[in-house]
C-alpha positions in Angstrom: 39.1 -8.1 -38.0 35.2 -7.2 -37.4 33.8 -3.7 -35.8 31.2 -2.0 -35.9 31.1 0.3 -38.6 28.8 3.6 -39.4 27.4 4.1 -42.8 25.6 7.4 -42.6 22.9 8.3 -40.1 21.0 5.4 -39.0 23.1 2.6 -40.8 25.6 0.3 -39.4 26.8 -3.0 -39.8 29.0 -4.9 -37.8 32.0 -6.3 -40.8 35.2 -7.3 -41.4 37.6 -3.8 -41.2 41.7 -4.2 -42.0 43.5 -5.1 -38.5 44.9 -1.7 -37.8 48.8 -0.6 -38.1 51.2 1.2 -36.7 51.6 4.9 -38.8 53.2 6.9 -36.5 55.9 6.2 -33.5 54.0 7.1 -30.9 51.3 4.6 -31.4 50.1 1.7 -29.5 47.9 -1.2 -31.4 45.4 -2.8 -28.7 43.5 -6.2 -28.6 40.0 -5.1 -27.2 39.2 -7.3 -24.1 35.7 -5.1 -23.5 34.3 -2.3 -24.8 30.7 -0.1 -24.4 28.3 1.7 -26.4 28.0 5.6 -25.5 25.0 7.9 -25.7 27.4 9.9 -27.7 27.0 7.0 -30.1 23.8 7.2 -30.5 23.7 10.7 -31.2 26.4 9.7 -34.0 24.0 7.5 -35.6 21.2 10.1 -35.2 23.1 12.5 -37.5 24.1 15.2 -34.8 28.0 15.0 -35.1 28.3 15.7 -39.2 32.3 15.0 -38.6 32.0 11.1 -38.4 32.0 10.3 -41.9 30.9 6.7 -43.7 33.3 3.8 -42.7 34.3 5.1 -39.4 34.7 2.5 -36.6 32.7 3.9 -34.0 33.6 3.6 -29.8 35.8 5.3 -27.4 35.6 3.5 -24.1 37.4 0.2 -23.4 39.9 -1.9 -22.1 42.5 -3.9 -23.7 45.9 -5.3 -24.0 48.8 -3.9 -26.0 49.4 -5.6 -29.2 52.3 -3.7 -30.5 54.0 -0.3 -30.0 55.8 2.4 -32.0 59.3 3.1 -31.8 59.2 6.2 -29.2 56.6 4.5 -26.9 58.7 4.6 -23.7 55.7 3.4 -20.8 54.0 0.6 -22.1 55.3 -2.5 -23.7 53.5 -5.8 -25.5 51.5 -7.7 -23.2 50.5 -4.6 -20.6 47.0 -4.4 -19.9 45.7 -0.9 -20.3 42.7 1.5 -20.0 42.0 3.2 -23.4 40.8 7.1 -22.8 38.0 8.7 -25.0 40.7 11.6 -25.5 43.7 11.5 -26.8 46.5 13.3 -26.1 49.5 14.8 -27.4 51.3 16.0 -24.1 53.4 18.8 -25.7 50.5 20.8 -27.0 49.5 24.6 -25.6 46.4 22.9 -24.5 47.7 19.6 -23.3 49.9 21.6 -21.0 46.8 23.3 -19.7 45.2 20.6 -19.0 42.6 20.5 -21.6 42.9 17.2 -23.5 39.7 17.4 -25.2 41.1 20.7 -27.6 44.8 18.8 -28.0 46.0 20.0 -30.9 47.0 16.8 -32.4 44.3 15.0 -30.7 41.6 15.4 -28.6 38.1 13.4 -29.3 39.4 11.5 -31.8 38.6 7.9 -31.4 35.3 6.4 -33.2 35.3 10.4 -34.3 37.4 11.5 -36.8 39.4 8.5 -36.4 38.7 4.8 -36.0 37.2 3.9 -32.9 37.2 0.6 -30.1 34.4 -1.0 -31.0 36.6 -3.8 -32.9 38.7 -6.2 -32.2 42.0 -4.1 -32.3 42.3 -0.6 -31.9 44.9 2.2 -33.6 46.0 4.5 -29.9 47.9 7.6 -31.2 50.1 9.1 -28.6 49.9 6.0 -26.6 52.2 7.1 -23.4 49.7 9.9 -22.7 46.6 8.4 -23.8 46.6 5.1 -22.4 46.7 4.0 -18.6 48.2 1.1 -16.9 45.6 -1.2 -15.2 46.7 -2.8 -11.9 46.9 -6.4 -11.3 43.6 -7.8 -10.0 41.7 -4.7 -10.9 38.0 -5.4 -12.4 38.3 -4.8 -15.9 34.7 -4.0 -16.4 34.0 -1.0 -14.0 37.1 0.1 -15.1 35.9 0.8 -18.6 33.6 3.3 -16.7 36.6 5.4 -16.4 37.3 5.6 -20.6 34.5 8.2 -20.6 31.3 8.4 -18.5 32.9 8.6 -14.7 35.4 11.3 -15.7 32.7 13.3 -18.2 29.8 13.2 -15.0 32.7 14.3 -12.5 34.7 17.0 -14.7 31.4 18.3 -16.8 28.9 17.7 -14.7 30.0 17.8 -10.6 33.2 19.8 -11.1 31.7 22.9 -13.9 28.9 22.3 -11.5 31.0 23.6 -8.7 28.8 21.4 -6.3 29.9 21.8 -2.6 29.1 20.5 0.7 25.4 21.4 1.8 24.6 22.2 -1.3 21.6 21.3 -3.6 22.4 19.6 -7.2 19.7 18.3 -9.9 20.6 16.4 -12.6 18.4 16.3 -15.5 18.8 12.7 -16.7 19.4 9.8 -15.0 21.0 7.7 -17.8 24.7 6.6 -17.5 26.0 9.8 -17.8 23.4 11.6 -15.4 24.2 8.5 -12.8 27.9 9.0 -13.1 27.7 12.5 -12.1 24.8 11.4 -9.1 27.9 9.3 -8.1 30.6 11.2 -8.4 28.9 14.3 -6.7 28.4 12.6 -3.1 32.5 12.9 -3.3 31.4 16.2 -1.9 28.4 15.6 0.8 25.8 17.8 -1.4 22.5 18.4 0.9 20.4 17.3 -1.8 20.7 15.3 -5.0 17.6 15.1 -7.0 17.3 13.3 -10.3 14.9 14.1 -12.8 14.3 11.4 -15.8 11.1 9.9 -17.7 11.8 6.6 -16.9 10.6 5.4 -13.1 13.4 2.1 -13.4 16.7 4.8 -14.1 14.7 6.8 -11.3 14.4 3.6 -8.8 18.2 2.8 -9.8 18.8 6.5 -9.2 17.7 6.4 -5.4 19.7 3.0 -5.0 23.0 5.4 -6.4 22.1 8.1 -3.2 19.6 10.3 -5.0 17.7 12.1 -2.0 14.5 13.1 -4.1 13.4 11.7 -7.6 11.0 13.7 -10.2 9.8 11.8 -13.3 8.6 14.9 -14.9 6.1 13.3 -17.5 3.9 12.9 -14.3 4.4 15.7 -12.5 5.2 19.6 -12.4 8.9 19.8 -12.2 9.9 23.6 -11.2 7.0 23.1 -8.7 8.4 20.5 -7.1 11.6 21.8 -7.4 10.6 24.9 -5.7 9.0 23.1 -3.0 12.6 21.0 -1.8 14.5 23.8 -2.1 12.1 26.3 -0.5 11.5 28.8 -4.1 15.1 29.1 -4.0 16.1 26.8 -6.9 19.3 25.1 -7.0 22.5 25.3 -6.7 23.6 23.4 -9.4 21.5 21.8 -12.5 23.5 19.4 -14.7 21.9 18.7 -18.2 22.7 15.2 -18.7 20.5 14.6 -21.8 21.2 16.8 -24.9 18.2 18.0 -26.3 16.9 21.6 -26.0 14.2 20.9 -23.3 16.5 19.7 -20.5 18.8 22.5 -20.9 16.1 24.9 -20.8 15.1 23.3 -18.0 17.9 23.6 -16.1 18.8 27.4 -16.5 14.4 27.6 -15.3 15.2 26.0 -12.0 18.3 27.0 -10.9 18.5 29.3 -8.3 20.4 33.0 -7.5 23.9 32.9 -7.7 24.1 28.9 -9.3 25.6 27.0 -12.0 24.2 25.2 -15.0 26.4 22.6 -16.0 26.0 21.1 -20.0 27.2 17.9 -20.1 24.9 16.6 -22.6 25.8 16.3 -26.9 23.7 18.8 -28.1 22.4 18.4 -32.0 19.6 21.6 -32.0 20.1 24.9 -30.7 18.0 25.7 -27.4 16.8 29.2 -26.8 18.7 31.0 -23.5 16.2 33.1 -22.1 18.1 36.1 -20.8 15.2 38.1 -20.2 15.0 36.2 -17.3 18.6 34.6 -16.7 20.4 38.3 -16.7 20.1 39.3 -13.2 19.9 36.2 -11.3 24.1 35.9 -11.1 24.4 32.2 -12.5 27.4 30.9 -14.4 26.9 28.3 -17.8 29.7 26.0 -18.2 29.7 23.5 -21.0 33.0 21.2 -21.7 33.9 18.0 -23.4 35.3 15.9 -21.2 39.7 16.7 -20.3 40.7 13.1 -18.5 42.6 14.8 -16.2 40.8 13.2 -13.3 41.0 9.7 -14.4 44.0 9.0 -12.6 42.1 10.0 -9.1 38.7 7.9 -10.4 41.3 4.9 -11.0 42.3 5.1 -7.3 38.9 5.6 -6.0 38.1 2.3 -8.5 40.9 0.3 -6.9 40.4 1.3 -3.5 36.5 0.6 -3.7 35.3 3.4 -2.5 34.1 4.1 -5.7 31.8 1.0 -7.8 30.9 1.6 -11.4 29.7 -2.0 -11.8 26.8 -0.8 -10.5 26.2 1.1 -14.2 26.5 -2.0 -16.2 23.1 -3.9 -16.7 23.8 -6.2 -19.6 26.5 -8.1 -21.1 27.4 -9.4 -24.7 29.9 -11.1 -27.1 31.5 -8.1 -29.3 29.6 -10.2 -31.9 26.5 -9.7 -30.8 27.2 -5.6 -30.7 23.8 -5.2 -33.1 21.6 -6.8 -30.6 23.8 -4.6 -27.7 23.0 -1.5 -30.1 19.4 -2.6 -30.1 19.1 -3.4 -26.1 20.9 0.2 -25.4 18.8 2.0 -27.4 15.6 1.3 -26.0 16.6 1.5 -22.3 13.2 1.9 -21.2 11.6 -0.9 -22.3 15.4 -3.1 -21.5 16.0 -1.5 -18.4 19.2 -0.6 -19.7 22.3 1.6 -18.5 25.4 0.6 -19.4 26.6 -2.5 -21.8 29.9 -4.6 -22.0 31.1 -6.3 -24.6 34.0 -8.8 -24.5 36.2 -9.8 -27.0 38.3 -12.3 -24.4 
């Protein structure tokens, strides 16, 4: 089969990779009908997760259709269309049965990680029955590969660490995919104000379209200032970091206000200095998490039913053999206007 494969920091090829097998009874092999790139995948290829090693098949996100399944998969059979999580999942674990996927003892990140990943044509999913979703008939298979990773990560990282609330005032330092997932999974709770802060005026334009109340590009102007002046030198309630690089995070614990939440949601590669001196009176909480998947089930509904529309994230579309040109268009989403990419494989 061909996928995309990393050779190091800043090499990869897209080459012919054995068609994955079944190793363990629990497994699930899946054709890939469409996959996506992931910020986190750039930060792979920029050398800031050490743990991905040469030859691993990167991706995390897709949607496919079961190929084959070990002997003790019990809930999905050949032929079932399915959503493929970014975690996976044991079920049986201490942390599984907390609720927190992403530290699964058996599992967790795992996929284009420490194991190989979905951007191929078939895919290896351990613990399929709790890793894997049903998709229902007539469902857009597109947006729903919006629920593999970036919707739940903006909504469990970003909106719900971010404990954002009705009348409340949230901004989110970023407006990439990630940053506009969590601009639209946050009016799930009628926020006061949203504002997104970015370099790039098109993600800002797209971010107003999404239900941003006040945009900042911060090359261009004074960011706290203008913070300060919405919120009336108060700050914010919530700042999500949506980036992963020291400056937005500092950012975000400089603006937020008395008694508010910084939430990280970003892949961080370099430390960033906490400034304490000023942080240790002002009563704010830090929450950083990689993403659990316990909400996709509630994100599927809110797909299905259409009060939810991730479509809107996806700006460009491409064969899964064209994934180096995808690769190229993704990474320079200024100059592309790019968010989010598909790529088929149907």
């Amino acid at each position: 089969m061909k996928a995309l494969v990393y050779h190091g920091p800043g090499q990869k090829a897209f080459e012919e990779k054995p068609k994955p097998v079944i190793t363990a009874p629990t497994d699930a092999i899946v054709r890939i009908l469409k996959t996506t790139i992931c910020g986190t995948d750039l930060h792979i290829l920029k050398g800031d997760v050490p743990e991905v090693t040469d030859g691993r098949i990167l991706g995390h996100e897709g949607v496919g259709v079961i190929e084959e399944t070990g002997s003790n998969v019990t809930n999905f059979k050949k032929g079932d269309h399915v959503l493929i999580s970014c975690i996976t999942s044991c079920g049986k674990c201490d942390y599984c049965r907390k609720g927190m996927y992403s530290h699964c003892e058996n599992g967790g990140w795992v996929l284009g990680h420490l194991i190989d990943g979905t951007q191929a044509e078939y895919v290896r999913i351990p613990y399929a029955d709790t890793s894997l979703y049903h998709i229902p008939a007539g469902a857009n298979e597109e947006a729903l590969v919006m629920l593999s990773d970036i919707l739940p990560t903006g909504y469990e990282c970003g909106v719900l660490n971010g404990r954002v609330q009705p009348g409340s005032t949230v901004a989110i330092v970023g407006s990439g995919p990630i940053g506009l997932a969590s601009l639209l999974t946050a009016q799930f709770y009628s926020p006061a104000a949203i504002i997104m802060i970015d370099l790039d005026d098109n993600r800002l334009e797209v971010s107003k379209q999404f239900g941003a109340t006040h945009t900042i590009n911060s090359s261009k102007e004074n960011t706290v200032e203008r913070i300060m002046a919405i919120t009336g030198n108060r700050g914010v309630d919530t700042a999500i970091e949506a980036v992963g690089i020291p400056a937005t995070f500092e950012l975000c614990t400089t603006i937020i206000g008395p008694g508010g939440c910084v939430a990280n949601v970003g892949v961080h590669g370099k430390p960033a200095t906490l400034h304490l001196e000023s942080l240790w009176a002002k009563n704010i909480t830090i929450t950083t998490r990689l993403v659990d998947t316990v909400t996709t089930p509630l994100l599927l509904k809110t797909v299905v039913s259409e009060k939810l529309d991730p479509l809107k994230l996806i700006t460009h579309r491409f064969r899964l053999t064209d994934i180096l040109q995808a690769y190229e268009t993704f990474g320079q989403a200024e100059k592309e206007k790019s968010l989010k990419v598909i790529l088929s494989n149907d």
